[in-house]
N, C-alpha and C positions, 0 to 999 in steps of 0.2 A: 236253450231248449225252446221249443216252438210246440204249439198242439194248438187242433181246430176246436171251435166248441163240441161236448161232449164226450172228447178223445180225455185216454184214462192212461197215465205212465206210471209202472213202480221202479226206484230205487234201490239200487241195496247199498247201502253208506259202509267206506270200510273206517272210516273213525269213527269214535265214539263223540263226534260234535259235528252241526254239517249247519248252515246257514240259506237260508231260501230267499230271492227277492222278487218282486213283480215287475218284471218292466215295463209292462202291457197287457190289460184284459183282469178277468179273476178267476179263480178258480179255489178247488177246496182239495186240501192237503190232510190224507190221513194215515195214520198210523198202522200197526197190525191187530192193537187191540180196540183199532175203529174209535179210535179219539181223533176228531175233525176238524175242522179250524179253515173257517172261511180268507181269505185272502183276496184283496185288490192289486191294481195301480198303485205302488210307491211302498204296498207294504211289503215288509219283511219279518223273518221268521227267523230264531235259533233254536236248533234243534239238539237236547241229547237223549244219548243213554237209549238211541233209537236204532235197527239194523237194517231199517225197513222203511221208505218212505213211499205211498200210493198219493200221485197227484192227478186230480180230474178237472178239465177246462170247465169252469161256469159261463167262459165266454171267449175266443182268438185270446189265447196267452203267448207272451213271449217271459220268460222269466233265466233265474241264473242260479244254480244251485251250487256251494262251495262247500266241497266236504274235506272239512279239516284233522287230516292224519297226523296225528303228533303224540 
């Protein structure tokens, strides 16, 4: 996934675990009950028990979301 600074994408995960990494840029990843969670360069994220992922560019992101259905 690619997004320009300011640009806002939501997710809908159909597992119940899904996986974020940053490959480039940061941005801030949040939930539906608006739990937030800053993200860089190299970081990554696991996510559960979530249906819903809203991610917004804090700066040119390029990142990688793995949603694991099992």
């Amino acid at each position: 996934m690619q997004l320009d600074e300011g640009e806002q994408h939501t997710f809908t995960l159909n597992g119940n675990r899904a996986y974020f990494q940053v490959v480039h840029g940061a941005m801030e990843a949040m939930t539906p009950q608006e739990n937030a969670t800053m993200l860089q360069c190299g970081d990554g994220a696991f996510i559960q028990q979530e249906k819903q992922l809203t991610i917004r560019a804090k700066a040119t992101l390029r990142a990688l979301l793995i949603d694991l259905v099992a």
